[in-house]
N, C-alpha and C positions, 0 to 999 in steps of 0.2 A: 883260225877261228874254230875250225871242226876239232881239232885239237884239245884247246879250251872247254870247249863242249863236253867232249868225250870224258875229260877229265871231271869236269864237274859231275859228273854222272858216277863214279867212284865215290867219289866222299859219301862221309855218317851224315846224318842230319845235321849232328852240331857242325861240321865243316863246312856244308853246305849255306847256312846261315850266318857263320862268320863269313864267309866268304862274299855271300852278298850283300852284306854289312858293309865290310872293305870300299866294295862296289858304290858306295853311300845310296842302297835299299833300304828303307825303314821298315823294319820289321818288328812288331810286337807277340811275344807268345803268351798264350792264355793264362801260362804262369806268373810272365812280368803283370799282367792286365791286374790277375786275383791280389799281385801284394800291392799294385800302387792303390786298388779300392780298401784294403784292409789300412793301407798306411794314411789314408784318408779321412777315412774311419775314425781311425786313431786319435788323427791328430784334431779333428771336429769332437770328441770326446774329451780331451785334453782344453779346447779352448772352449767348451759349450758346456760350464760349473755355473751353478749359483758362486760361487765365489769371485765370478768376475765378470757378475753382469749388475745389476741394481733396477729393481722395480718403480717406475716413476708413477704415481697415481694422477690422476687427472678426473673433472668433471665435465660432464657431457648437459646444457642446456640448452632438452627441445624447444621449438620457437611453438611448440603446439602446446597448450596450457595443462592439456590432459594428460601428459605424458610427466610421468617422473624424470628427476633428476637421474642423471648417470655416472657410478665411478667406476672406470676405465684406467686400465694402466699399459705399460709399453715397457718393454727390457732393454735396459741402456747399457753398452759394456763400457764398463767404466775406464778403460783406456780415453774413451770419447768422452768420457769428463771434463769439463770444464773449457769445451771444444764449440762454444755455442749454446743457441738454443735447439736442442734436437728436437721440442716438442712439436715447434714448427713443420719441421721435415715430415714429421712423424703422421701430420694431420693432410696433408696438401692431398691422398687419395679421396680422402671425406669431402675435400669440395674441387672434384673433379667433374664434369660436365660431358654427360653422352655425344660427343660431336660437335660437343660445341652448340648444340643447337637451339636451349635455348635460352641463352644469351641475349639480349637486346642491341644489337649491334648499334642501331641507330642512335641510342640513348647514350653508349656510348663515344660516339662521333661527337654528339653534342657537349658531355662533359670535354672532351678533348680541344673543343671548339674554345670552351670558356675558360682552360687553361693557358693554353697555346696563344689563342686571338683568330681568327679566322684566315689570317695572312698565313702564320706561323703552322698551322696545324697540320701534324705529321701523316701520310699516304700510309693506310695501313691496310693491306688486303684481308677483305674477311675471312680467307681461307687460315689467316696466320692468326686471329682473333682468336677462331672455334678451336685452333691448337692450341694457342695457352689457355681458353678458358678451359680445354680436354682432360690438361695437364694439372689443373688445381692449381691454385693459388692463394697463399694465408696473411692476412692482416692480423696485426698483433697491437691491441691496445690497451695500454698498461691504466688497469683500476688504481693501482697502486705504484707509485714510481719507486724505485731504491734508493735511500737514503739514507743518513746515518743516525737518526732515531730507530729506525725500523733494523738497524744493521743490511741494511743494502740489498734486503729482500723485498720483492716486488709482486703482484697480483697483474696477470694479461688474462686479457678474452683474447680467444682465439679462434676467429669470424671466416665467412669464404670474402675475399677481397673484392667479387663482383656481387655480391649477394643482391644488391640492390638491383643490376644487371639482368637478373636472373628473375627480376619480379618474387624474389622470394618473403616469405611474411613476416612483418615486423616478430620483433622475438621481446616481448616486452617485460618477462622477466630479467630477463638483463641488462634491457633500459632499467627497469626499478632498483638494479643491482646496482648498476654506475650513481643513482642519485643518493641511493646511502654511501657512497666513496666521496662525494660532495660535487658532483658534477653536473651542472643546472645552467642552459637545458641539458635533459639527457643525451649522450650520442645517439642514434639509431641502427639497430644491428640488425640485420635481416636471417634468417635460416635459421640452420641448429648453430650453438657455436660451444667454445669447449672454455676452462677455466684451468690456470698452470699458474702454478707459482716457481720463479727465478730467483737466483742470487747471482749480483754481478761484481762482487766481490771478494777474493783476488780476481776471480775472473768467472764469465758467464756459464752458469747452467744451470739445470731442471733441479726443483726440490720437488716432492711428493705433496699433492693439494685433494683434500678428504672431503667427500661428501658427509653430510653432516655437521662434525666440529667446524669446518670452513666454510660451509655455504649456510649457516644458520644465521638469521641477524644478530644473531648475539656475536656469532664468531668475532674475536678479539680484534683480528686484519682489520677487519669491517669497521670495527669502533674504531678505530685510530687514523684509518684510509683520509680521514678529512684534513685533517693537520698533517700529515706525513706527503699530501701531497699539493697542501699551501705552502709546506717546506721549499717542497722539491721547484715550485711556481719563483717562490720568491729566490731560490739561487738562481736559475732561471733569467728571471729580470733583471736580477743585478751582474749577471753576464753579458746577455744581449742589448739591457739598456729599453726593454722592450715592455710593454704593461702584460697583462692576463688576457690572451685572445681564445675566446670562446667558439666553439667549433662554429663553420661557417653554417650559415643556414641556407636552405634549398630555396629556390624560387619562388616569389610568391608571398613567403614568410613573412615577418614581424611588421605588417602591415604595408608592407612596399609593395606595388603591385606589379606582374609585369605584362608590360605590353605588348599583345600581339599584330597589333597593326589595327587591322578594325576592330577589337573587342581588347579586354583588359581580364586579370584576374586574379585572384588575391586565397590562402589556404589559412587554416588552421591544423592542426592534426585530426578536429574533428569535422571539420565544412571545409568545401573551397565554394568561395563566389566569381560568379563570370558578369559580366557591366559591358551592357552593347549598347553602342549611340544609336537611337533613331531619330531621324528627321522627318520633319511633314512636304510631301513632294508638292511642286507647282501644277502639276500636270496631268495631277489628280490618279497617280498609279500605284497608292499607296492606298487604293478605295475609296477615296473623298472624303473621309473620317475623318483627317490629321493625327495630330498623335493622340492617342487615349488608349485607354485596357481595351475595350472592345475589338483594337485594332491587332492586338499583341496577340499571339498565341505560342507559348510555352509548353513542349511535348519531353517529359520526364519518361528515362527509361534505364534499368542497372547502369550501362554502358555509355547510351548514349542521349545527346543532347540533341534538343531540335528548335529553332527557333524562326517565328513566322510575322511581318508588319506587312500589314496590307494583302496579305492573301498570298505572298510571297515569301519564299526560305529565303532568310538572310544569314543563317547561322547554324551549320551542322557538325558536331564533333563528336568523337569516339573518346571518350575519358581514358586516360591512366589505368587507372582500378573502379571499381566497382560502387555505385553511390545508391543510396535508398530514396525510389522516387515518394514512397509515403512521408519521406523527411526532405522535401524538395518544395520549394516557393519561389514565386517572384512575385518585383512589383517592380512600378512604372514610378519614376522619378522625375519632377517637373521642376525642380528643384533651379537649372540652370535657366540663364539667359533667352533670348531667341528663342525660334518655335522648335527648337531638338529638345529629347528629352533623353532617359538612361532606363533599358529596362534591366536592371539589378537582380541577381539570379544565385540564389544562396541553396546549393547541395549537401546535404548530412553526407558525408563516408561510411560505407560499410564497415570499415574498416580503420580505426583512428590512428594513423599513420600520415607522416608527410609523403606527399608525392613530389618525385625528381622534377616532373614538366604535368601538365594537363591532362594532354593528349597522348595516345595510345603508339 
């Protein structure tokens, strides 16, 4: 071994370094380091041309009414052509979530609940929630489907997939967008959301979509959007067999009420009404009144609801969103049977928007 040593101790540099090369030492010299950064260089200069990437244009629409419209574009290399939809990809940091935090977890339990069935529905730890919500996630709803009048080119909004989750606020130029496409009722799109246009024909991907010529109601898409996508309905049904099903509607809606056990309640986009049974007690703990307004008392507040028969809360809730108590009434319905009556309780919305559930 001294030997060995000794000998090593003789050699040049270069002998020295092949030798412990041999050895299998990894060795880098500041020479090999400078050319593999220049051959990097290089070769990042070589594939980083306008000539082999493509500019996609996209519209950006705030759910804030003050704010302009946005055109936004993304460098697609066009190898990745025809490789999908990249716009998707492209958007999922825009609706990504600080921690997840706020997210409505609960709210989502419940949709899960009404998918699933309550037997059925999946154990999902919150920690794994606020990760995907962390991570972004894109819903893609096509204004315009691809068809073969239109040549196979399409119109998507492009939404945060929890936006609703998120309590985030209705975006109602893009409702008004979808109803010139011929969509009635409108969807509901919550936050900012983006506007792209595809072609899925040989195969999918991004075409450029302009602010101005394309988001003006005159835009041509826009005229045609109606028929090109009763087209797309009617191949549709003559596939599946299936009639025209209209987006489902939230809770509450087209006059079906829903029950919550002791009280009922029923929405528009602009009021939701709440209907609580009162009865007149035997035993005189309801004041000795029975039923009448004098007995009622109804406390309007942004948030919250308060309701009082006989000197007594029988009804406390934390709304959803936000309602205007100067646009707030009730009345006392004697309308039924027997000595119960309904005191009927109709709130304006701040905000005209459907709400997912009631309650907060």
């Amino acid at each position: 071994m001294a030997d060995t040593d000794d000998k090593s101790e003789d050699m040049t540099p270069e002998e020295r370094l092949a030798w412990l090369r041999e050895r299998g030492v990894q060795i880098e010299t500041s020479e090999e380091r400078h050319e593999k950064i220049t051959t990097s260089t290089n070769e990042g200069d070589d594939i980083d041309t306008n000539d082999d990437y493509e500019e996609i244009a996209y519209v950006c629409i705030p759910h804030d009414d003050s704010k302009p419209m946005q055109q936004l574009s993304f460098r697609l290399p066009k190898k990745s052509l025809g490789k999908g939809d990249a716009l998707s990809n492209h958007l999922k940091p825009c609706f990504g979530s600080s921690n997840g935090k706020d997210v409505d977890l609960s709210l989502l339990q419940d949709q899960a609940t009404k998918q699933f069935g309550s037997s059925q529905t999946p154990t999902i730890s919150q920690e794994t929630l606020k990760s995907v919500a962390a991570q972004g996630s894109v819903e893609t709803f096509a204004l315009v489907h691809p068809v073969p009048s239109n040549k196979f080119v399409g119109v998507n909004v492009y939404l945060d997939e929890v936006g609703a989750l998120k309590r985030l606020p209705l975006n109602k130029r893009a409702s008004d967008l979808s109803v010139g496409a011929g969509f009635t009722p409108p969807p509901k799109f919550y936050g900012d959301v983006f506007l792209g246009r595809v072609s899925n024909k040989p195969v999918l991907k991004n075409i450029s979509f302009h602010l101005g010529a394309d988001t003006s109601p005159d835009a041509k898409w826009l005229k045609s959007a109606m028929m090109e996508n009763l087209e797309y309905q009617t191949e549709m049904n003559a596939i599946t067999g299936k009639k025209n099903e209209l987006q489902p509607s939230n809770v509450g809606e087209d006059g079906i009420a829903k029950n919550e056990g002791f009280y009922s309640w029923t929405q528009t986009d602009e009021e939701v009404e709440v209907v609580v049974p009162v009865k007149s007690n035997d035993d005189g703990s309801d004041g000795g009144g029975g039923v009448s307004s004098k007995n009622v008392k109804v406390t309007f507040r942004p948030k919250t609801l308060k309701v009082c028969f006989g000197g007594k809360d029988i009804l406390s809730l934390d709304f959803f969103a936000r309602v205007d108590p100067d646009g707030c009434t009730w009345t006392l319905d004697k309308s039924g049977n027997g000595d119960g009556a309904k005191v009927v309780i109709t709130c304006e919305k701040s905000d005209e928007v459907s709400w997912p559930r009631l309650t907060f």
